[in-house]
Biopython code that builds the backbone (N, CA, C, O; Angstrom):
import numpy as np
from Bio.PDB.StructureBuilder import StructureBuilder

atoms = [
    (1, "UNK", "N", (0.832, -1.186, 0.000)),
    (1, "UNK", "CA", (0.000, 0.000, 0.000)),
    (1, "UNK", "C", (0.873, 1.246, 0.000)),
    (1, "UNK", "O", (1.987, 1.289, 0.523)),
    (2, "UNK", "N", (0.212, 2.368, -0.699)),
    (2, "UNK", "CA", (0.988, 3.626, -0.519)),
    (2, "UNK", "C", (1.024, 4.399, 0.773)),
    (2, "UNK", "O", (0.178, 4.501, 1.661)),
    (3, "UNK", "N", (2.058, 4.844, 0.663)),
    (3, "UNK", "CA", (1.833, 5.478, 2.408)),
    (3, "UNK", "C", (2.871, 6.862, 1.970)),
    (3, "UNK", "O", (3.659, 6.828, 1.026)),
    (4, "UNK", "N", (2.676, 8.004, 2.843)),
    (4, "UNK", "CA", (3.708, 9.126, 2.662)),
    (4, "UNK", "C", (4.575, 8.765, 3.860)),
    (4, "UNK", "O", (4.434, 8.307, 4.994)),
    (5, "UNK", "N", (5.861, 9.341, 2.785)),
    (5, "UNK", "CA", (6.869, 8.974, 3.586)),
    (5, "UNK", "C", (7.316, 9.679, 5.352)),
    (5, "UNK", "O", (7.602, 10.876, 5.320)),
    (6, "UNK", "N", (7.361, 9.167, 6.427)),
    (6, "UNK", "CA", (7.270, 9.777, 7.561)),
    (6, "UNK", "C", (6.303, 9.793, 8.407)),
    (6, "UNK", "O", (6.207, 10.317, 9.516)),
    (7, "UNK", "N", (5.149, 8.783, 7.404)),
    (7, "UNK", "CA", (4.258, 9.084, 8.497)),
    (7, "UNK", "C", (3.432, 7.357, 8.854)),
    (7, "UNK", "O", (2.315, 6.977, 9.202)),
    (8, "UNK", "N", (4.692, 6.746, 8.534)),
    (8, "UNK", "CA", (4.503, 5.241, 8.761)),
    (8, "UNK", "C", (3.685, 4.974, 10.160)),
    (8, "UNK", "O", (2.750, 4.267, 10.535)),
    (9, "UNK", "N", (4.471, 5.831, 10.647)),
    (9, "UNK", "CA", (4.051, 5.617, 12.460)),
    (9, "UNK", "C", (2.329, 5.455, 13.087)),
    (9, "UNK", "O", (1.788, 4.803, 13.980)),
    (10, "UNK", "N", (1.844, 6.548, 11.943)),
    (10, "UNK", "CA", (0.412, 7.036, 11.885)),
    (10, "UNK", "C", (-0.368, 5.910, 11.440)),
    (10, "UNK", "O", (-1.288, 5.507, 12.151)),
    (11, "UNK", "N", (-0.091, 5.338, 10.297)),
    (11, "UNK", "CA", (-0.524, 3.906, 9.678)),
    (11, "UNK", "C", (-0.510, 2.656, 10.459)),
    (11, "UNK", "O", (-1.243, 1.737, 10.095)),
    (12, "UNK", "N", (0.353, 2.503, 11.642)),
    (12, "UNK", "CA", (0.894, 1.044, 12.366)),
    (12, "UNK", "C", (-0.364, 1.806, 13.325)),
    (12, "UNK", "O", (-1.306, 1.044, 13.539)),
    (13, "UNK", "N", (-0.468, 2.836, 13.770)),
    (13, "UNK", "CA", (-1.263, 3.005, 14.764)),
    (13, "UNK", "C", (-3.217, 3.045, 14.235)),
    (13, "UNK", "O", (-4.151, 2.717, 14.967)),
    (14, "UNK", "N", (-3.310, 3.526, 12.848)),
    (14, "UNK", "CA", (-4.467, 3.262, 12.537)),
    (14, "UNK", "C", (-5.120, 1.991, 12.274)),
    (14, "UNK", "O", (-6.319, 1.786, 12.465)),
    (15, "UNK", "N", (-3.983, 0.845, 11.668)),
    (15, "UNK", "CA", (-4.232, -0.188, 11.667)),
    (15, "UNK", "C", (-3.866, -1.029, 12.591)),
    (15, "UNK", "O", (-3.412, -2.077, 12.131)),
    (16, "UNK", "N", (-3.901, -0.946, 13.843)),
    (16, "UNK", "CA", (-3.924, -1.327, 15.128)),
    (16, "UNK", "C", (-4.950, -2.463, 15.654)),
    (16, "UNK", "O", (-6.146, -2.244, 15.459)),
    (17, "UNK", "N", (-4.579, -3.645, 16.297)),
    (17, "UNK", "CA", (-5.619, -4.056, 16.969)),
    (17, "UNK", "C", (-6.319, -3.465, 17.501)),
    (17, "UNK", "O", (-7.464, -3.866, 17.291)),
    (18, "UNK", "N", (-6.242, -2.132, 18.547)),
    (18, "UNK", "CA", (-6.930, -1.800, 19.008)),
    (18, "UNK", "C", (-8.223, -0.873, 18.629)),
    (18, "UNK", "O", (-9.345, -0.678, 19.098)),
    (19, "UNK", "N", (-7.399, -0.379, 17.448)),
    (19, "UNK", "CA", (-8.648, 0.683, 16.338)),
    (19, "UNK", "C", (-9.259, -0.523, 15.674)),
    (19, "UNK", "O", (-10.485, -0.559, 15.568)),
    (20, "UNK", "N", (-8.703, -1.272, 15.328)),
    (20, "UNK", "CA", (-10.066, -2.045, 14.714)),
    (20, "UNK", "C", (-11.264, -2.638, 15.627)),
    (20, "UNK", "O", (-12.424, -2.917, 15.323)),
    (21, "UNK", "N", (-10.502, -2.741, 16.970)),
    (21, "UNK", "CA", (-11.322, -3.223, 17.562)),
    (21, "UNK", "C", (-12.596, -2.062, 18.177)),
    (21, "UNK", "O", (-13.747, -2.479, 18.306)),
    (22, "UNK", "N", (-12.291, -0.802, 18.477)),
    (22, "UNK", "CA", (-12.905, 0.071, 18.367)),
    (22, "UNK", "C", (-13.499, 0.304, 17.520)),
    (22, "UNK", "O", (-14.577, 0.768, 17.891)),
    (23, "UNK", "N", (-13.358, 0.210, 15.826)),
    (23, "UNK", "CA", (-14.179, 0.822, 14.669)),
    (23, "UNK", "C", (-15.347, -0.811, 15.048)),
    (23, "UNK", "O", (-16.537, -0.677, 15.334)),
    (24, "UNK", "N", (-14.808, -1.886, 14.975)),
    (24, "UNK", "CA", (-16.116, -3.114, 15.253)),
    (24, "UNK", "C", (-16.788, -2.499, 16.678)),
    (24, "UNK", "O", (-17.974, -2.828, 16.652)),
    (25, "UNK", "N", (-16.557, -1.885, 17.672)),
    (25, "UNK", "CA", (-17.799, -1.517, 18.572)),
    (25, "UNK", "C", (-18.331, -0.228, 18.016)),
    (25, "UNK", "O", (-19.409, 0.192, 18.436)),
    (26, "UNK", "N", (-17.773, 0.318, 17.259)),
    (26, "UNK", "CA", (-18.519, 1.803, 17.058)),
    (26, "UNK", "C", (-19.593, 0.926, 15.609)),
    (26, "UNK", "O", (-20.660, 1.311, 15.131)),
    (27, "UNK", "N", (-18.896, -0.118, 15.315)),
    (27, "UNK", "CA", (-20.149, -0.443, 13.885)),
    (27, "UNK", "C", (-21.559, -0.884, 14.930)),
    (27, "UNK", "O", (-22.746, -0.608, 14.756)),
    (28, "UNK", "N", (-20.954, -1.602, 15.955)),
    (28, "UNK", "CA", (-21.798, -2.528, 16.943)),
    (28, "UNK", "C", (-22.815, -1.121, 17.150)),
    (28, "UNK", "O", (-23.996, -1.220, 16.816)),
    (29, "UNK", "N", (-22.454, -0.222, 17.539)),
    (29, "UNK", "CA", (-23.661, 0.795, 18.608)),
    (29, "UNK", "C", (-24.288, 1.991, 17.397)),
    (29, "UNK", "O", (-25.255, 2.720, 17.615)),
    (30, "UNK", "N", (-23.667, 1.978, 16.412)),
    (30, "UNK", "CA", (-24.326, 2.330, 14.825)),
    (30, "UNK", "C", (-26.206, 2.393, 15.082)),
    (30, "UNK", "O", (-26.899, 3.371, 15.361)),
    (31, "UNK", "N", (-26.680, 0.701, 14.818)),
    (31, "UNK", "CA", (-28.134, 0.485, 15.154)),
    (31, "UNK", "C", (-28.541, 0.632, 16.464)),
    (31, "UNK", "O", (-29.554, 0.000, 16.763)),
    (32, "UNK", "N", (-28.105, 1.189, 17.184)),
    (32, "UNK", "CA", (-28.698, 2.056, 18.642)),
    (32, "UNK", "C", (-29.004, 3.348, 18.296)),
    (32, "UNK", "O", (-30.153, 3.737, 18.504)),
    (33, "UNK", "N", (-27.991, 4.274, 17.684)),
    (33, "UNK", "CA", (-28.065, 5.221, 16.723)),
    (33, "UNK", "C", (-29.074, 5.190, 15.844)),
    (33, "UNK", "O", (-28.357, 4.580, 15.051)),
    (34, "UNK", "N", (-29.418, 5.224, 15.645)),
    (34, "UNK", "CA", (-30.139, 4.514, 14.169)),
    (34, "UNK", "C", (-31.983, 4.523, 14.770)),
    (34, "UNK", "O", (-32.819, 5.180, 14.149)),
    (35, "UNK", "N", (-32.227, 3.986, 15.587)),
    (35, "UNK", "CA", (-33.203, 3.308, 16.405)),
    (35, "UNK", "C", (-33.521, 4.948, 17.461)),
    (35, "UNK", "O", (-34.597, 5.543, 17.401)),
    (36, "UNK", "N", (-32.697, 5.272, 18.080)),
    (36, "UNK", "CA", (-32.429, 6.742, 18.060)),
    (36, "UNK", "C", (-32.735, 7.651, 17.661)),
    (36, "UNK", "O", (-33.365, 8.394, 18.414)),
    (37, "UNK", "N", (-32.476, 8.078, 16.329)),
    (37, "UNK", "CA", (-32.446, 8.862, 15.140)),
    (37, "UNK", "C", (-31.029, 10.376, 15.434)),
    (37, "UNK", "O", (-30.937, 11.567, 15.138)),
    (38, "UNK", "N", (-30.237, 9.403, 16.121)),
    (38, "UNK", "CA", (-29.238, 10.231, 16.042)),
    (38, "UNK", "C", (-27.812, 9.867, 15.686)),
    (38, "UNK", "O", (-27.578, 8.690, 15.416)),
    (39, "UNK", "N", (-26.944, 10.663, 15.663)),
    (39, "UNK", "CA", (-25.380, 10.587, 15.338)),
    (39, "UNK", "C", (-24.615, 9.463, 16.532)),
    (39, "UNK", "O", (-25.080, 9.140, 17.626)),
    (40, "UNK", "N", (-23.349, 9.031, 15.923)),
    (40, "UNK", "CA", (-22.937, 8.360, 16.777)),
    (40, "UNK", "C", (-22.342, 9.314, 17.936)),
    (40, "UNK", "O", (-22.380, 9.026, 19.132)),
    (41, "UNK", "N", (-21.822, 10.419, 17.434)),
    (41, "UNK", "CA", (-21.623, 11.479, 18.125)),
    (41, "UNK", "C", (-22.452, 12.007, 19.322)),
    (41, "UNK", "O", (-21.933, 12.287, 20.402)),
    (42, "UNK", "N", (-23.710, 12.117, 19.073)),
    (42, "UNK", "CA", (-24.823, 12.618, 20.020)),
    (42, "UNK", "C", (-24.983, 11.267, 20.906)),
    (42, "UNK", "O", (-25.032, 11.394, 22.130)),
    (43, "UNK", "N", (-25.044, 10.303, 20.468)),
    (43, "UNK", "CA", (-24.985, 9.018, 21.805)),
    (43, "UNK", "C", (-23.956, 8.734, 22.174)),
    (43, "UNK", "O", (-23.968, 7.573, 22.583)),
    (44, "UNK", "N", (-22.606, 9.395, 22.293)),
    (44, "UNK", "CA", (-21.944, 9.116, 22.658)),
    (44, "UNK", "C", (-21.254, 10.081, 24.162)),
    (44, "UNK", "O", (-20.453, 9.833, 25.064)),
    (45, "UNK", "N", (-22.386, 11.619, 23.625)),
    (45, "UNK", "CA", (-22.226, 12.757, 24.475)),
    (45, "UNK", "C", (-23.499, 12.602, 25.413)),
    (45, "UNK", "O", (-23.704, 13.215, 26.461)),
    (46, "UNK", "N", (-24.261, 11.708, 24.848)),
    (46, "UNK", "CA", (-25.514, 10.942, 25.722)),
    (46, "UNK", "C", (-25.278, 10.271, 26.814)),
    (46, "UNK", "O", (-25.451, 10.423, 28.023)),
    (47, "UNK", "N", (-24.721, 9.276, 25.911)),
    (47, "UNK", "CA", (-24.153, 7.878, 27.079)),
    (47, "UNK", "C", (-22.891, 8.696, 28.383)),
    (47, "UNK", "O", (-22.455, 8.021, 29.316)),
    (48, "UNK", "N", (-22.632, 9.653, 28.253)),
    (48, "UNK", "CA", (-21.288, 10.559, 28.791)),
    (48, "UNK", "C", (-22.273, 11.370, 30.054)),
    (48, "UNK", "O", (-22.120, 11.232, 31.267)),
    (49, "UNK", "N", (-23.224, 12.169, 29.408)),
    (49, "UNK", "CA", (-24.429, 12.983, 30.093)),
    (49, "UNK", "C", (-25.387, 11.677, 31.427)),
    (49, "UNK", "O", (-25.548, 11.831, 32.638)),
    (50, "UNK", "N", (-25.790, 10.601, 30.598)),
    (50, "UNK", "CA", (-26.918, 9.999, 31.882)),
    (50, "UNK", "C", (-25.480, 9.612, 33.356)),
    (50, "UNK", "O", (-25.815, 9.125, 34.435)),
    (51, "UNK", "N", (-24.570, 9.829, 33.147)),
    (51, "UNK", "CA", (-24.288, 9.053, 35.138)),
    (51, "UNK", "C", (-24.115, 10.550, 35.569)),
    (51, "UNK", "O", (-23.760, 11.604, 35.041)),
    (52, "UNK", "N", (-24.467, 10.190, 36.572)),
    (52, "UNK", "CA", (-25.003, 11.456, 37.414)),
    (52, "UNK", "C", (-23.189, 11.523, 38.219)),
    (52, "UNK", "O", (-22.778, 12.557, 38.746)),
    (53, "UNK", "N", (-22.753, 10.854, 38.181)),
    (53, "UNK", "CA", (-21.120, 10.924, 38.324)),
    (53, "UNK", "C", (-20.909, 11.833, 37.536)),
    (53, "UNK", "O", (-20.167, 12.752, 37.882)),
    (54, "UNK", "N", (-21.344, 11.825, 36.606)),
    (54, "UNK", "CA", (-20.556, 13.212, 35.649)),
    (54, "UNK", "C", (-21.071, 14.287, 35.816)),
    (54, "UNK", "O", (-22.301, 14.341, 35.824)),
    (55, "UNK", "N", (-20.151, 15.683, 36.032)),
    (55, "UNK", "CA", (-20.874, 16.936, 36.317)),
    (55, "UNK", "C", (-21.166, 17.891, 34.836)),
    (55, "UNK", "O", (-21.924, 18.835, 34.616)),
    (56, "UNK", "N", (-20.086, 17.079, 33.895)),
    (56, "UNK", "CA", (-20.158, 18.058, 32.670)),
    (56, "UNK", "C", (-19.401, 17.030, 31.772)),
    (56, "UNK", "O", (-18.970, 15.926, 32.105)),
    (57, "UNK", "N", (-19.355, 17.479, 30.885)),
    (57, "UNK", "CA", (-18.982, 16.951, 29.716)),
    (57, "UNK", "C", (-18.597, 18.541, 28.709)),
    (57, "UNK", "O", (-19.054, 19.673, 28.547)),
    (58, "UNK", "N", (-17.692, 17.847, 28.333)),
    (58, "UNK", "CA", (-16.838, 19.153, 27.628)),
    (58, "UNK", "C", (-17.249, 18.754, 26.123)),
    (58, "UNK", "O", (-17.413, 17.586, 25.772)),
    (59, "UNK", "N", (-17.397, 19.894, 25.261)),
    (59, "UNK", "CA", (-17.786, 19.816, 23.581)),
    (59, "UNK", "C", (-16.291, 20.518, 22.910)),
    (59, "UNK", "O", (-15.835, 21.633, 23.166)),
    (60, "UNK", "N", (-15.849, 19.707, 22.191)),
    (60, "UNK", "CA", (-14.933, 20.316, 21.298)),
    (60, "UNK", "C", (-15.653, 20.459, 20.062)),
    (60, "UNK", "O", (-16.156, 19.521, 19.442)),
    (61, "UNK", "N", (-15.685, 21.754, 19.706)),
    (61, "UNK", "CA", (-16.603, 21.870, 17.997)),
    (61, "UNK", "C", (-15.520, 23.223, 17.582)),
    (61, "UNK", "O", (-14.650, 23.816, 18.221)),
    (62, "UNK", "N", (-15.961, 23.334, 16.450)),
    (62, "UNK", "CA", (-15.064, 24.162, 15.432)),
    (62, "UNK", "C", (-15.937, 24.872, 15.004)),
    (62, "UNK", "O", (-15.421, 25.544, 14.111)),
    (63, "UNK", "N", (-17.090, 25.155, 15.124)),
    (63, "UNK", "CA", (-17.953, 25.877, 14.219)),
    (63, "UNK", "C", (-19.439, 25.782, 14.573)),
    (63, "UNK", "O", (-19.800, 24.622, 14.773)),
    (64, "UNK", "N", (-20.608, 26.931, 14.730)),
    (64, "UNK", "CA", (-21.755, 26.593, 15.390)),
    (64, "UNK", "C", (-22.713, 25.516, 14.761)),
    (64, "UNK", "O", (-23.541, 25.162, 15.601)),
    (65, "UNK", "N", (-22.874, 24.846, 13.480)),
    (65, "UNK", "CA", (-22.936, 23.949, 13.447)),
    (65, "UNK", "C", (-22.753, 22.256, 13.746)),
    (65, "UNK", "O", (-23.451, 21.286, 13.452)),
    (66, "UNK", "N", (-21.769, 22.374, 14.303)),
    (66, "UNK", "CA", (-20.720, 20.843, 14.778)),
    (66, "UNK", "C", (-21.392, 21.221, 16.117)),
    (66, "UNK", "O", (-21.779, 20.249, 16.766)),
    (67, "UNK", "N", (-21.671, 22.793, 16.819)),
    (67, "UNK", "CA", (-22.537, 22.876, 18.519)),
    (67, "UNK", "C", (-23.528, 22.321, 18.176)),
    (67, "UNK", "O", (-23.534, 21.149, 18.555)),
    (68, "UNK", "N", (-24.585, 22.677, 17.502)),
    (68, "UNK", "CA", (-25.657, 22.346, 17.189)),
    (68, "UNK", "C", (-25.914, 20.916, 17.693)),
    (68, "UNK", "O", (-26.484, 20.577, 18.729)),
    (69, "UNK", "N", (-25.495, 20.332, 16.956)),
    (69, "UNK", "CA", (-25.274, 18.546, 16.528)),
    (69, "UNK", "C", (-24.961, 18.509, 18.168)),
    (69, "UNK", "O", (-25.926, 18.367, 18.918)),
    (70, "UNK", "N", (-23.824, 18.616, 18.645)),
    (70, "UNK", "CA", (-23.691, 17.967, 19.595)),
    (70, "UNK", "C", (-24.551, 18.101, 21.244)),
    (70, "UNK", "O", (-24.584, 17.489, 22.312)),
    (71, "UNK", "N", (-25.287, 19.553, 20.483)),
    (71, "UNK", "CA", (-25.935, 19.839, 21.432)),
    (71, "UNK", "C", (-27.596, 19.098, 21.886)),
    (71, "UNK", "O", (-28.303, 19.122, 22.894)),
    (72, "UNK", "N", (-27.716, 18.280, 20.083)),
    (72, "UNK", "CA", (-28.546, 17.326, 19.879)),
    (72, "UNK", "C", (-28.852, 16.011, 21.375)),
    (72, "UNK", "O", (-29.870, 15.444, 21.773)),
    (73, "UNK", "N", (-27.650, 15.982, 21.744)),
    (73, "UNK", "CA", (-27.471, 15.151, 22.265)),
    (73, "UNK", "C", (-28.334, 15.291, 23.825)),
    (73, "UNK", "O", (-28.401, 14.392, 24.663)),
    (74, "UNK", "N", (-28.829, 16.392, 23.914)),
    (74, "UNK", "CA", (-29.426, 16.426, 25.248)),
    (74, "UNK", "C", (-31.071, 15.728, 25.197)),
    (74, "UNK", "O", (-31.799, 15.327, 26.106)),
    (75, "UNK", "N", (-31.281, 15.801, 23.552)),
    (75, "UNK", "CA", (-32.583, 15.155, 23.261)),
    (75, "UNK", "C", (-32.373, 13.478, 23.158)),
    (75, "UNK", "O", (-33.188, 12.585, 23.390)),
    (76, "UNK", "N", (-31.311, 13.420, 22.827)),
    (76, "UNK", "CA", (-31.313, 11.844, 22.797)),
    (76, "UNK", "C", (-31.210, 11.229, 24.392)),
    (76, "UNK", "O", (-31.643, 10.137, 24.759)),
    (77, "UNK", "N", (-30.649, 12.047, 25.064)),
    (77, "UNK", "CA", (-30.564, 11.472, 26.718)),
    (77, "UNK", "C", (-32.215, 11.165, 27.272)),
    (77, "UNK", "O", (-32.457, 10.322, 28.135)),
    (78, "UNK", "N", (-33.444, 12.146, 26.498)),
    (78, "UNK", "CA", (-34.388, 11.590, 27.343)),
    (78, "UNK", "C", (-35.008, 10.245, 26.712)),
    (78, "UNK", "O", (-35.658, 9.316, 27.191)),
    (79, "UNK", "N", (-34.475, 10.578, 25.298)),
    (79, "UNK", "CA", (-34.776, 8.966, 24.723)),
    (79, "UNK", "C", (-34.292, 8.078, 25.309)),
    (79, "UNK", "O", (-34.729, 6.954, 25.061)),
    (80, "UNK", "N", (-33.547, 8.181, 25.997)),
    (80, "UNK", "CA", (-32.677, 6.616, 26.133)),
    (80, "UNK", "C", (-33.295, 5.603, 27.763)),
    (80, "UNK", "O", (-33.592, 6.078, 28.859)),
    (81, "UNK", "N", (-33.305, 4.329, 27.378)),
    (81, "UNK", "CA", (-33.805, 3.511, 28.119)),
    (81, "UNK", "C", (-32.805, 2.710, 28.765)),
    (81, "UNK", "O", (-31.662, 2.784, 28.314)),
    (82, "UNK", "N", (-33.008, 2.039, 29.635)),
    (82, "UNK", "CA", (-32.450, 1.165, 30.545)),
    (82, "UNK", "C", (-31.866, 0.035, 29.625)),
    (82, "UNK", "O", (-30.813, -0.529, 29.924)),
    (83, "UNK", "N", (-32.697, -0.327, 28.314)),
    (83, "UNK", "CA", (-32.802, -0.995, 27.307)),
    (83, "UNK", "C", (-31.448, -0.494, 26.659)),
    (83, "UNK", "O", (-30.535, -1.266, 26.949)),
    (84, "UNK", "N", (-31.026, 0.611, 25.834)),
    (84, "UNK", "CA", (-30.355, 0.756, 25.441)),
    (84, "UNK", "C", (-29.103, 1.235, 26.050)),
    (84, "UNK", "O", (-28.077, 1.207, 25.372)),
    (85, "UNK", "N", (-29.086, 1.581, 27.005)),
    (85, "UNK", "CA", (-27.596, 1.789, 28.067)),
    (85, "UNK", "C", (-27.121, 0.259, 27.869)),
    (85, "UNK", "O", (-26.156, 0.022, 27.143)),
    (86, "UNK", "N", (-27.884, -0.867, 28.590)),
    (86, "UNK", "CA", (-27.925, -1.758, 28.710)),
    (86, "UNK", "C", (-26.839, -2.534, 27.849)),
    (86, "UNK", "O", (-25.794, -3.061, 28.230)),
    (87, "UNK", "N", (-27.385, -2.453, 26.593)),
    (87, "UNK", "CA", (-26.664, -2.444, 25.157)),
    (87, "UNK", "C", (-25.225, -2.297, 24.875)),
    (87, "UNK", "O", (-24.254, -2.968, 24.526)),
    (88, "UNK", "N", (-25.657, -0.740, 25.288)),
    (88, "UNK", "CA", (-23.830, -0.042, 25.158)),
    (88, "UNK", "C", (-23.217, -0.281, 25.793)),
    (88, "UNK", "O", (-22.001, -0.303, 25.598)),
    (89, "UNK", "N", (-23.884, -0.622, 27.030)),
    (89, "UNK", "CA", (-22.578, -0.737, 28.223)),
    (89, "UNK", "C", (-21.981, -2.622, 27.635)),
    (89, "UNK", "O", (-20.945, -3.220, 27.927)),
    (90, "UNK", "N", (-22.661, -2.873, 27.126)),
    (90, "UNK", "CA", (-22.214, -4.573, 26.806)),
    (90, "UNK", "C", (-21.124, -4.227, 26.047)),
    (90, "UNK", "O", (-19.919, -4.374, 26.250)),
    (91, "UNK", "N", (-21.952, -3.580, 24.834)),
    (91, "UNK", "CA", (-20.709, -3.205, 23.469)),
    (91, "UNK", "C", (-19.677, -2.653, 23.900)),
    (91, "UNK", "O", (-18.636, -3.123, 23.439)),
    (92, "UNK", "N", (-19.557, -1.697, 24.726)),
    (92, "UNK", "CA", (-18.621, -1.081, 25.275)),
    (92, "UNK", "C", (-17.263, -1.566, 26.099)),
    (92, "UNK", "O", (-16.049, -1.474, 25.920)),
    (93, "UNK", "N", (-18.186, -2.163, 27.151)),
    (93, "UNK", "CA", (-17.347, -3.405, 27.817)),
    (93, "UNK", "C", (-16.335, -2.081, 29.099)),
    (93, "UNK", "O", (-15.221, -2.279, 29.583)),
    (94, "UNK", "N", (-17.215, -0.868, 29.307)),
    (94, "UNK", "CA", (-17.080, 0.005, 30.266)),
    (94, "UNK", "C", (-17.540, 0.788, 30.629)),
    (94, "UNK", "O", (-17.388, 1.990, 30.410)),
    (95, "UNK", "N", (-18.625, -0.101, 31.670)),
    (95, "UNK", "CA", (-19.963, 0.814, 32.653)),
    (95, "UNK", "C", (-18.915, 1.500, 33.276)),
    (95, "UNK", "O", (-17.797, 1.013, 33.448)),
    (96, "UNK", "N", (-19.298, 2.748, 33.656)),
    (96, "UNK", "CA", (-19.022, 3.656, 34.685)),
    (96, "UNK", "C", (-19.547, 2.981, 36.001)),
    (96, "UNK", "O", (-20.674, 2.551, 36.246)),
    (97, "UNK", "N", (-18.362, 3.010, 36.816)),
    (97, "UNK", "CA", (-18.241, 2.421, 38.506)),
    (97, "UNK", "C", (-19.434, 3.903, 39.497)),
    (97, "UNK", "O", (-19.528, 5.057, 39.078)),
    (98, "UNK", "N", (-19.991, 3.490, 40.490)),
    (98, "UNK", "CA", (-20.216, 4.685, 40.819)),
    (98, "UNK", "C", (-21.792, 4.777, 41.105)),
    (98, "UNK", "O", (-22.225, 3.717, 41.556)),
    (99, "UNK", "N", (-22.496, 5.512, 40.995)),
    (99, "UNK", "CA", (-23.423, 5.995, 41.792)),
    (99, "UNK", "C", (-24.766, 5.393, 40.582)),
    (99, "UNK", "O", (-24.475, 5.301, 39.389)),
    (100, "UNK", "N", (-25.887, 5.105, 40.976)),
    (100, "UNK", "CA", (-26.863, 4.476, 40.108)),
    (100, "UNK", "C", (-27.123, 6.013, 39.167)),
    (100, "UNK", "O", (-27.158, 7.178, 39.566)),
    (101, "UNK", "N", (-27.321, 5.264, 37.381)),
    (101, "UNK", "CA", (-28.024, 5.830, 36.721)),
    (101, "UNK", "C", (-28.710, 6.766, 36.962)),
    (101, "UNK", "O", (-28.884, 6.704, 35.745)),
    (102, "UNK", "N", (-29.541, 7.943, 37.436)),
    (102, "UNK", "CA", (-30.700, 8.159, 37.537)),
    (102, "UNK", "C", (-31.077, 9.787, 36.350)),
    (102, "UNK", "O", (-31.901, 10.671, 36.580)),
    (103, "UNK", "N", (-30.386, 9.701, 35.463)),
    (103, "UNK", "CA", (-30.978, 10.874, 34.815)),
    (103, "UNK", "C", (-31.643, 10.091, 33.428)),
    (103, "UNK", "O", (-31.971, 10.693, 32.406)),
    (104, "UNK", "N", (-31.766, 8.551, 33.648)),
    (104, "UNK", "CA", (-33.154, 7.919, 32.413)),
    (104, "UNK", "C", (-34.051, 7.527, 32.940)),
    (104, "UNK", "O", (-35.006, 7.095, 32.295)),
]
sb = StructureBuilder()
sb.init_structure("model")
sb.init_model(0)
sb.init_chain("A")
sb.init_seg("    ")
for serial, (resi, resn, name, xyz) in enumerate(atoms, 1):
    if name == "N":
        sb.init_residue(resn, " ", resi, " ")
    sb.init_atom(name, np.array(xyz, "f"), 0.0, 1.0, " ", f" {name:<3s}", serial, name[0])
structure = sb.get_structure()
């Protein structure tokens, strides 16, 4: 395969066990998304938002559009069920330790 020169390093790390194994759970939680009607992005600032362990969650965006979207994500938190945490936390394979659920 072609690669630019110098940046081999970048390639051993994209094609990584561990990114692939990440891109197969991000395909896995896709149809949660989906079922949703949102971005993987917005369930992911979802799944971040329901433990009440968390006081905030930080947005990196570039532009008030990319806010928008991620700001989507406060609508998908009331969607979400016990059912689908449930899910992610499988796919995920890392519930948050800590204080019960209670913002679904």
């Amino acid at each position: 395969s072609a690669s630019l020169q110098g940046y081999e390093w970048l390639q051993d790390k994209v094609t990584s066990e561990a990114v692939q194994s990440l891109q197969a759970r991000l395909k896995q939680l896709q149809p949660i998304a989906e079922q949703l009607a949102c971005s993987l992005a917005q369930l992911a600032i979802a799944w971040c938002l329901r433990n009440e362990s968390i006081s905030s969650v930080l947005l990196g965006v570039s532009d008030a559009t990319q806010l928008r979207e991620n700001l989507g994500a406060l609508q998908v938190l009331q969607q979400l069920t016990p059912e689908n945490i449930g899910q992610m936390d499988a796919i995920l394979g890392n519930r948050p330790l800590g204080r019960r659920d209670s913002r679904i």
